[in-house]
N, C-alpha and C positions, 0 to 999 in steps of 0.2 A: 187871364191870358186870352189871345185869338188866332187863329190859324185860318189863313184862305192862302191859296196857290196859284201864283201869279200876279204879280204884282196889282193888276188893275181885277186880279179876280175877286167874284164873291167870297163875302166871308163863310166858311165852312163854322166856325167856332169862333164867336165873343162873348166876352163878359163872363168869363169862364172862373170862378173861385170858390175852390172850395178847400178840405184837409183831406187828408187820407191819415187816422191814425196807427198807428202800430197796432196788432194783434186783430184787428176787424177785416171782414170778407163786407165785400162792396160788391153789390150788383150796378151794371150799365143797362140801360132799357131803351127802346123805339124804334120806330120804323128805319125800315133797309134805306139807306141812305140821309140817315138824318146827319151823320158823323160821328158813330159810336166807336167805329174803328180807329178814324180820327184822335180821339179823345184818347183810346188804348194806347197810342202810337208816342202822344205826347207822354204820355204820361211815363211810358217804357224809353224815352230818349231815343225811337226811331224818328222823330221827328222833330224838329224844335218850333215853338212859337212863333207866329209873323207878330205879334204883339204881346207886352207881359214876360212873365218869367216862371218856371218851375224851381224851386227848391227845396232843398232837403231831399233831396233822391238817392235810398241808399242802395245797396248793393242790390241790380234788379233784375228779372230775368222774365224774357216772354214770350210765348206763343201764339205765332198769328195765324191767321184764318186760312192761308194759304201755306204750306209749308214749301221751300224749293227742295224739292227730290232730287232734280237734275246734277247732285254734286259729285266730285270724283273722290267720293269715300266709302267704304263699308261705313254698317251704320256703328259697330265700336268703336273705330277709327274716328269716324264724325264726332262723338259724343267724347272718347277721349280728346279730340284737337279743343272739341269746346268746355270740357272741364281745365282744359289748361288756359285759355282765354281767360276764364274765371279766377282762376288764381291756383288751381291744383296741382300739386307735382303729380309726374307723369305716373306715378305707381299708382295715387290715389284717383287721379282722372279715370284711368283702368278699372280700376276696381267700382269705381262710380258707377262707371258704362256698364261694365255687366250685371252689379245690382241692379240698376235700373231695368233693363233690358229683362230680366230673371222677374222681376216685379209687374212687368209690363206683361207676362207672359211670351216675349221677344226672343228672349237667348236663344230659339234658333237661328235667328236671323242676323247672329251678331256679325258674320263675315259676310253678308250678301253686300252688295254695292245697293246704294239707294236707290240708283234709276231702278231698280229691278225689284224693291219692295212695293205692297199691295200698298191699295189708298191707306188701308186700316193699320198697317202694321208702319205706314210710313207716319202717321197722326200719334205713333206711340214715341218713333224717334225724336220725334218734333215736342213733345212733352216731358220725356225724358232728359231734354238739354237744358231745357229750364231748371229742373228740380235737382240736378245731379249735385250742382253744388250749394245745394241752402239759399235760394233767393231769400233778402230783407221785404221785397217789393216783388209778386208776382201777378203779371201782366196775361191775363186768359182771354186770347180771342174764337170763341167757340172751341175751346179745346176738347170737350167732350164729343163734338159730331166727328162719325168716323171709328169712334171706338167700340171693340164690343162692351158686352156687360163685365166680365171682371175687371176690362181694364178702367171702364168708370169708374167699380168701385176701388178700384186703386189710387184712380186720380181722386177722385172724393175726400179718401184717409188721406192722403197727403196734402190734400187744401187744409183738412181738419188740424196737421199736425204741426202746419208751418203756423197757422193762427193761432194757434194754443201757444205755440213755443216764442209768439209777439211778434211773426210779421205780418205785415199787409196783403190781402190776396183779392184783384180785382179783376173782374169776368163779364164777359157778354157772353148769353149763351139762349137759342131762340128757344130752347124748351125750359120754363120757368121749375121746372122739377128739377135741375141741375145747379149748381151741386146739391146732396142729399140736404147740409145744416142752409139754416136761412139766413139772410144777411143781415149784417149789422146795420147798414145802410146801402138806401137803392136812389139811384141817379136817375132821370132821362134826359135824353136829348131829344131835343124840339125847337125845330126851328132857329137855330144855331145857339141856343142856349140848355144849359144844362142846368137843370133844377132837381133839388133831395125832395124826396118822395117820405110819405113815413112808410116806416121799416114794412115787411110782407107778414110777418111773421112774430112769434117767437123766436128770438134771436135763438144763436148754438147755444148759450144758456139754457135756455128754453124755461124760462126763472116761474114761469103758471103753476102750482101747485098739482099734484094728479100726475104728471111725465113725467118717465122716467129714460136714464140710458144704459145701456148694455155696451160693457167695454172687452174684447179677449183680449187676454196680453199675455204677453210669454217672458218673464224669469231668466236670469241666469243659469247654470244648472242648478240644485240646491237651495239658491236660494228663495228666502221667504217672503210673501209680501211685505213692502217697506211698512213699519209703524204708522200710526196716526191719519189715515189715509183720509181725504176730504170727503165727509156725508159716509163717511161710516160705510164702506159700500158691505152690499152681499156679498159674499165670493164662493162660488164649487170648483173642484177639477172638471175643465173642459177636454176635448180630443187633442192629441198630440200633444199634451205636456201643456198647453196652455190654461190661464185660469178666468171665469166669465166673472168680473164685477157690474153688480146693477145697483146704478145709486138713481137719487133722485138728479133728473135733469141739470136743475142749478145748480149740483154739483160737480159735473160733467167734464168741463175746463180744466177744473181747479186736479182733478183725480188725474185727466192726462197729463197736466204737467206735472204731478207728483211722480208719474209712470216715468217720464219722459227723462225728469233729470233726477231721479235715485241714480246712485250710483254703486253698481253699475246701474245703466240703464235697462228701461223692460222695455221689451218691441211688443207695438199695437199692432194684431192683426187685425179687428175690426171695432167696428161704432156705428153701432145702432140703436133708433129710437124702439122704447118699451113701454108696453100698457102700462104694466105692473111686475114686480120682481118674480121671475118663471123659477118653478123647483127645479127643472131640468130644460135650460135653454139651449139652443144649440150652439157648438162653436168650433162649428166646420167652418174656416175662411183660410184665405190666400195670407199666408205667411208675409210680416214686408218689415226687412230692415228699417230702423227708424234714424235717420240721420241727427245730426245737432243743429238746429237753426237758430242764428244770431237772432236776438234783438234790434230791429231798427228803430228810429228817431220820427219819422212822420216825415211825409213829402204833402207839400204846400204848393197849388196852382193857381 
């Protein structure tokens, strides 16, 4: 596909093709105006192609660089109108919003009117509308600049947890330390073309021998860790009723979605990388509802 604006204008973007698989985190890379945003935009359907075609785009959701504050809503009311956009009845939009909001560290702000929220607290509502309702396909335009530090690590877990549960998560973000896992594959834009990079990293796998990860997750009441768990993890009682499993890396994936979809479900409070399995690790983190995220198909440009 290609995109330039205006008829007789330069092309911003040709020869553009590649996949976006299901369950993989995609980094976008390059210089401030190469058309990275561009690229986001097509890809999120704010935009459509002047050439070529996107498809396979499933259910998608995204956050751009700028967010409009200027709107006549509290920000529950905003996130509730746009959990209904997405398809939520009105009780479950509701209840979106304020998880979200509570997760953001936000829920005081859940009556303020937008014009009247801080930059910082306005970049949460803006990240919050995306996630409320399980994107297939999430669309990151700098979404971390702006936030403090919990609520990175909150955006973090929740990249972690829609890629686990198989959808796609793609981000520009100018500090290469964001998000915490590293990508499955990394794009740049140059020169109106976008070309795959090899990978930065050990993938969230982190498949190297020697890594490990540290999972807190929280249980029903009562109940027990589910059987059979992937890599055998460690497990102690953690603070607040939670329990810290530390397996090796490459098994990392495979253990949160065992967390994710037992049933009932266990919520992840956090995911972090481990030297080695600790006798007594810590597992003080921010509590975060874990929603269900659909399986998408792959979107193809």
């Amino acid at each position: 596909m290609g995109r330039r604006y205006g008829l007789g204008g330069p092309w911003v973007l040709r020869g553009v093709d590649l996949d976006l698989r299901p369950g993989t985190l995609v980094r976008v890379q390059g210089a401030n105006g190469s058309g990275k945003s561009t690229l986001l935009r097509l890809l999120a359907g704010i935009d459509a192609p002047s050439e070529g075609r996107i498809t396979g785009r499933p259910r998608t959701a995204y956050v751009p660089e700028r967010f409009p504050a200027a709107l006549p809503f509290t920000a529950a009311g905003y996130l509730t109108r746009l959990g209904r956009i997405h398809g939520l009845g009105r009780r479950a939009a509701a209840a979106g919003a304020a998880e979200w909001l509570e997760r953001f560290g936000a829920a005081d702000y859940a009556r303020t009117p937008l014009g009247e929220l801080s930059k910082g607290t306005s970049q949460k509502v803006a990240v919050a509308q995306a996630l409320l309702a399980g994107p297939e396909l999430l669309v990151l335009d700098e979404a971390w600049t702006g936030l403090d530090t919990p609520a990175r690590e909150q955006l973090d877990l929740a990249v972690a947890e829609l890629v686990t549960a198989g959808a796609s998560v793609v981000h520009v973000d100018h500090d290469p330390r964001r998000p915490a896992a590293s990508a499955d594959a990394v794009f740049r834009v140059r020169d109106g073309r976008v070309e795959e990079l090899p990978a930065e990293g050990p993938s969230r796998a982190g498949r190297e021998p020697g890594r490990w990860a540290r999972i807190v997750a929280v249980g029903p009441p009562g109940a027990p860790l589910p059987d059979a768990l992937p890599g055998d993890p460690e497990h102690i009682a953690g603070e607040d009723g939670g329990t810290v499993l530390t397996v090796p890396a490459g098994y990392s994936d495979a253990l949160l979605r065992a967390l994710l979809t037992a049933r009932p479900p266990w919520h992840i409070r956090h995911l972090e990388e481990a030297e080695e399995p600790a006798a007594n690790p810590s597992a003080t983190a921010v509590t975060a509802a874990t929603p269900t995220y659909p399986t998408g198909t792959g979107t193809k440009a």
